[in-house]
C-alpha positions as CSV (number, residue, x, y, z in Angstrom):
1,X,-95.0,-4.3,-105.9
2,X,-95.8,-0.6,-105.1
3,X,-99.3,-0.1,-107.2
4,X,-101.3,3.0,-108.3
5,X,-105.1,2.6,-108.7
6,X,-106.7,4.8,-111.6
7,X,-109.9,5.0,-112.4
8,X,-112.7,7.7,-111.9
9,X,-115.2,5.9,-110.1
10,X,-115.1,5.5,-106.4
11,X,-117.0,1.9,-106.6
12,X,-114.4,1.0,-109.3
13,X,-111.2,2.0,-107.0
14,X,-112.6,0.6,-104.0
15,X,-113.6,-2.8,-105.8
16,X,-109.7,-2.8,-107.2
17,X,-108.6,-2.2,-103.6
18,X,-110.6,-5.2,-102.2
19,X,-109.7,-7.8,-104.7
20,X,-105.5,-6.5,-104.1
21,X,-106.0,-6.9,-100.6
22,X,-105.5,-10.9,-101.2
23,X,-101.9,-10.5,-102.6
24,X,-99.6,-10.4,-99.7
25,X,-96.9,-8.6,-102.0
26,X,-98.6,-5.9,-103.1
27,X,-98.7,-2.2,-101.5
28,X,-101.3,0.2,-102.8
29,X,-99.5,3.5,-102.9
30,X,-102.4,5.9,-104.0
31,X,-105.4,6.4,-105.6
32,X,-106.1,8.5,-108.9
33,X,-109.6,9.8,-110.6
34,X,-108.7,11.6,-113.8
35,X,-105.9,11.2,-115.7
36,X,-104.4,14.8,-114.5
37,X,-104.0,13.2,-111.4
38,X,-103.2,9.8,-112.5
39,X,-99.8,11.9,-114.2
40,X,-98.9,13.5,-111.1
41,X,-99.2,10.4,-108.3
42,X,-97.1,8.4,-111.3
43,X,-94.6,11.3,-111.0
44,X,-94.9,11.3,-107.3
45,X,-94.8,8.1,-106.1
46,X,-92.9,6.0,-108.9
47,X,-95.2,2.9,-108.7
48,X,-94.2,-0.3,-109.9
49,X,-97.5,-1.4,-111.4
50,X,-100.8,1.0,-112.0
51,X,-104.1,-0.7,-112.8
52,X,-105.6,2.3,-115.4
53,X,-108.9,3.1,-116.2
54,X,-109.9,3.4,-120.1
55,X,-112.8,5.8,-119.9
56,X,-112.2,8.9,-117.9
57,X,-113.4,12.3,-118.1
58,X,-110.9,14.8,-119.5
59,X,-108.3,12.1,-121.2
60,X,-108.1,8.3,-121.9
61,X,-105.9,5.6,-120.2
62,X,-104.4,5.3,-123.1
63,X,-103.5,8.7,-123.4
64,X,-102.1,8.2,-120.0
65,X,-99.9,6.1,-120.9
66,X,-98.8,7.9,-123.9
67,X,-98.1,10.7,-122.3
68,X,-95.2,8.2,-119.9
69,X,-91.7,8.5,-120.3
70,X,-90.1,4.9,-121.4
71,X,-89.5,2.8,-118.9
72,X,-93.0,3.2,-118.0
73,X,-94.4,1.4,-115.4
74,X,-96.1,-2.0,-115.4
75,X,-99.5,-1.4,-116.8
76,X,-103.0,-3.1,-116.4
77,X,-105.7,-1.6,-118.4
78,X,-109.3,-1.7,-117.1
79,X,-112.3,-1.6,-119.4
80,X,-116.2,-1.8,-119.2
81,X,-117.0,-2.2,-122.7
82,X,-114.6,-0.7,-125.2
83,X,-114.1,-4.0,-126.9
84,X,-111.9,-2.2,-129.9
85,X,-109.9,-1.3,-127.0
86,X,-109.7,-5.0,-126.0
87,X,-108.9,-5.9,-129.6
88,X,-106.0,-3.9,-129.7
89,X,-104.3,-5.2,-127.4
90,X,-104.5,-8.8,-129.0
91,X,-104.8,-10.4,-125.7
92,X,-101.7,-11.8,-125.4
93,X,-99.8,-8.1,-125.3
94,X,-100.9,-6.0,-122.7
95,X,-103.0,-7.5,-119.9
96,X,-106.3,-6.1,-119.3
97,X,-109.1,-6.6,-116.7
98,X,-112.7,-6.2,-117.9
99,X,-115.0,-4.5,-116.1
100,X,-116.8,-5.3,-113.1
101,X,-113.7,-7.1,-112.2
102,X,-113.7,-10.5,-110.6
103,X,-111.6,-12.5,-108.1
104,X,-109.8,-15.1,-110.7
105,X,-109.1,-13.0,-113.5
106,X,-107.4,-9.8,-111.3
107,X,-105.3,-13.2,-109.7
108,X,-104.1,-13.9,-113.5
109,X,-103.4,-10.4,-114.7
110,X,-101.4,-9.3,-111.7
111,X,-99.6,-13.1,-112.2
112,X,-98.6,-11.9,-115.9
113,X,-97.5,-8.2,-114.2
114,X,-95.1,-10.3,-111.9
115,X,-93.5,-12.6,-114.6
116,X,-93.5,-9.9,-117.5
117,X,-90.6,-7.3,-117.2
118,X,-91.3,-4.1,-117.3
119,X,-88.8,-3.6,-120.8
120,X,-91.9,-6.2,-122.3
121,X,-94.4,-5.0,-120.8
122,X,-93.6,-1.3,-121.6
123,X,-92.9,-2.6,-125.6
124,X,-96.4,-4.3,-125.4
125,X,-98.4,-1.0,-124.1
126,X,-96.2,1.1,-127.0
127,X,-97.6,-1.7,-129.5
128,X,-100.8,-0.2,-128.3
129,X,-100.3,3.5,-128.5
130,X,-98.7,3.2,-132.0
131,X,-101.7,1.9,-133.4
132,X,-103.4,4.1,-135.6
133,X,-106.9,3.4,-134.0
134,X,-105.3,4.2,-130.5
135,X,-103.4,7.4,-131.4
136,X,-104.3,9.9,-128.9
137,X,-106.6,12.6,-129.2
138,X,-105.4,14.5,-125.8
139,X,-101.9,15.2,-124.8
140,X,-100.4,15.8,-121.2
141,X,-98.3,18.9,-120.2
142,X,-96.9,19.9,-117.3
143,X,-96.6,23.1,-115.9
144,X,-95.1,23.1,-113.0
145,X,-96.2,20.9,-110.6
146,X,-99.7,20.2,-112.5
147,X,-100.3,18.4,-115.1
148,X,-103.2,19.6,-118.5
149,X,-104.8,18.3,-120.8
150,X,-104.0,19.4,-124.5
151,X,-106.6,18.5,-127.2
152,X,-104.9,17.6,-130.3
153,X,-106.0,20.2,-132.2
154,X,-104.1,22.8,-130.0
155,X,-100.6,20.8,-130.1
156,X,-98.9,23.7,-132.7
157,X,-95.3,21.5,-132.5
158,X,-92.9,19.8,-130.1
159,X,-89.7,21.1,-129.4
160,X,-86.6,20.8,-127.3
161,X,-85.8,23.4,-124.8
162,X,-82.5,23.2,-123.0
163,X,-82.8,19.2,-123.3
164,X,-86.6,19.3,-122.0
165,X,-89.3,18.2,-124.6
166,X,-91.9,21.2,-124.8
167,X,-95.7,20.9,-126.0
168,X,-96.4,24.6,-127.7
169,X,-100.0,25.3,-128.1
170,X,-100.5,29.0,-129.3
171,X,-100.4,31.0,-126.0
172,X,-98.7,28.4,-124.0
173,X,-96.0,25.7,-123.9
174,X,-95.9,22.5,-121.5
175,X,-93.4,20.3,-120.4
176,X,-93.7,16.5,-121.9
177,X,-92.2,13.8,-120.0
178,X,-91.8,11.8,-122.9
179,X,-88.6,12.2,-125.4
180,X,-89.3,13.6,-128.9
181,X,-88.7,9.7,-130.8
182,X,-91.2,8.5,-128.2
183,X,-93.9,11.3,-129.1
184,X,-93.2,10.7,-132.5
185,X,-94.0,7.0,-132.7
186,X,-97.2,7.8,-130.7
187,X,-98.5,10.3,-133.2
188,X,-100.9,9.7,-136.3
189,X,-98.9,10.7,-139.1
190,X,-101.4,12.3,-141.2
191,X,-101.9,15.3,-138.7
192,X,-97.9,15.1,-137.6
193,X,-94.8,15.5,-139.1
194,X,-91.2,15.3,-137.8
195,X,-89.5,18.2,-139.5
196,X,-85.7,17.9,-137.9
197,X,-84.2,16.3,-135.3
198,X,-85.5,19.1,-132.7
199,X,-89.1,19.6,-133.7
200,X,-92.5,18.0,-134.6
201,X,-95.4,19.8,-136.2
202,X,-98.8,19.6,-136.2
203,X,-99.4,20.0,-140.2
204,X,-102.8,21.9,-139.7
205,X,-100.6,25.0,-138.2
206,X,-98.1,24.7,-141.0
207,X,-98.4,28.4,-143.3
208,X,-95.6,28.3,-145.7
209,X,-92.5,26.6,-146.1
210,X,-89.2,28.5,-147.9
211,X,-86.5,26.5,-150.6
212,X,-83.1,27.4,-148.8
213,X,-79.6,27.5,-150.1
214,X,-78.1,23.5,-149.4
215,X,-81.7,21.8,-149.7
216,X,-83.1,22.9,-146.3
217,X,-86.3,24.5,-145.3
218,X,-87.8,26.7,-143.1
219,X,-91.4,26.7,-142.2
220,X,-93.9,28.9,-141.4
221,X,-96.2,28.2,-138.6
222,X,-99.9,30.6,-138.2
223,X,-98.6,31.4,-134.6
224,X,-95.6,33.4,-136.7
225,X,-93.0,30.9,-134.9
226,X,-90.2,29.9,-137.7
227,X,-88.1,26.7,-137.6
228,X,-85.9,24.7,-139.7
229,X,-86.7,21.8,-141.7
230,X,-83.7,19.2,-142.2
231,X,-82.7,18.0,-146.0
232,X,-84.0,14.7,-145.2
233,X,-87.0,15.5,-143.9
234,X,-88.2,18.6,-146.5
235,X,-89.6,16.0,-148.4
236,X,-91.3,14.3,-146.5
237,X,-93.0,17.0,-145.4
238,X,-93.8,18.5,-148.8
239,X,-95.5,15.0,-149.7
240,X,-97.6,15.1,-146.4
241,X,-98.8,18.7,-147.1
242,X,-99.4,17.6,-150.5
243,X,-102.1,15.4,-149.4
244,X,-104.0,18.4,-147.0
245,X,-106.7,20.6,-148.8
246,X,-105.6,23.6,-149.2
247,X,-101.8,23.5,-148.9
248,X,-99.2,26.0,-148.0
249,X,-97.5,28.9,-150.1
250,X,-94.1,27.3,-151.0
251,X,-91.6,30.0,-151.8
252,X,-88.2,29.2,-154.0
């Protein structure tokens, strides 16, 4: 297996490195410190398994791996202390190696990488990232070649582009790697809302939101961007926006 270390401590990394060194079949492809960087050597390198780092300046593992296109690949979070991380992923889900790593348990986690596939193991790690405690906080785009971090409260909506899933903040937009259905099972649904088969919104954004002709809508966002809102989901939306202080003008 081709494997991807992440984690922003040199010690950390080069601790990982020494205990992988005992696995004959294993190939360290690459190092990563932030979770920026983490996106890009994933993009880069395509390894089969990357041990992730929790805590990391800028973004979370988790929101790492949130951030992953399906089939992801094989995870194995790493944790110092976050034990409501290590709650959430009950154990027997998604393997995880507690912090300062030792000898016999790094054995056993890479032995349940090797005998999951990655379909489980990338269901297990989406158990993870559903969960309302775990929604992310940070999202990554990429321009370009690079990849940012988004803090939530600058996500405006997700949209599709010429079949590419785009991140729109107010000034910018950012390519996801993720689909739209993926994002959407990641989110917490109290700040997002799926608004037609082309777009999510963040509800904070939302302005006002017209009655049309057939049972439709169209919304309003504060950035002056308009967009459709399906029969099916109008009220869904209108019973979220119901629940915000403050809700939007609705015109007839």
């Amino acid at each position: 297996m081709r494997v991807l270390i992440v984690d922003d401590e040199q010690l950390a990394r080069d601790r990982l490195r020494l205990l992988l060194s005992a696995f004959d079949d294993l190939r360290i492809v690459g190092e990563a410190e932030d979770g920026e960087q983490a996106m890009e050597r994933i993009r880069e390198l395509q390894p089969d398994l990357v041990l992730l780092d929790i805590q990391m300046p800028g973004c979370s593992g988790i929101e790492v791996a949130s951030s992953l296109p399906s089939p992801r690949p094989k995870i194995i979070f790493c944790t110092a202390f976050d034990q409501y991380a290590v709650d959430a992923f009950e154990l027997s889900a998604v393997d995880y190696l507690l912090k300062p790593v030792n000898r016999a348990r790094s054995a056993h986690a890479i032995e349940r990488a090797r005998a999951l596939s990655a379909a489980e193991l990338d269901a297990h790690v989406d158990r993870v990232t559903r969960s309302r405690r775990m929604a992310p906080a940070r999202f990554l785009g990429r321009r370009g070649s690079r990849f940012v971090v988004i803090p939530q409260k600058d996500v405006v909506y997700w949209g599709l582009d010429g079949g590419l899933t785009r991140l729109y903040s107010a000034g910018q937009s950012y390519v996801m790697e993720p689909t739209l259905n993926e994002i959407e099972r990641r989110l917490d649904p109290a700040v997002f809302c799926r608004i037609s088969r082309t777009a999510i919104v963040n509800l904070d954004y939302v302005s006002e939101v017209n009655m049309l002709v057939g049972g439709y809508g169209e919304l309003l966002l504060k950035t002056g961007v308009r967009l459709e809102v399906s029969r099916r989901r109008l009220r869904v939306l209108m019973a979220k926006l119901e629940g915000i202080p403050g809700p939007p003008q609705v015109t007839p």
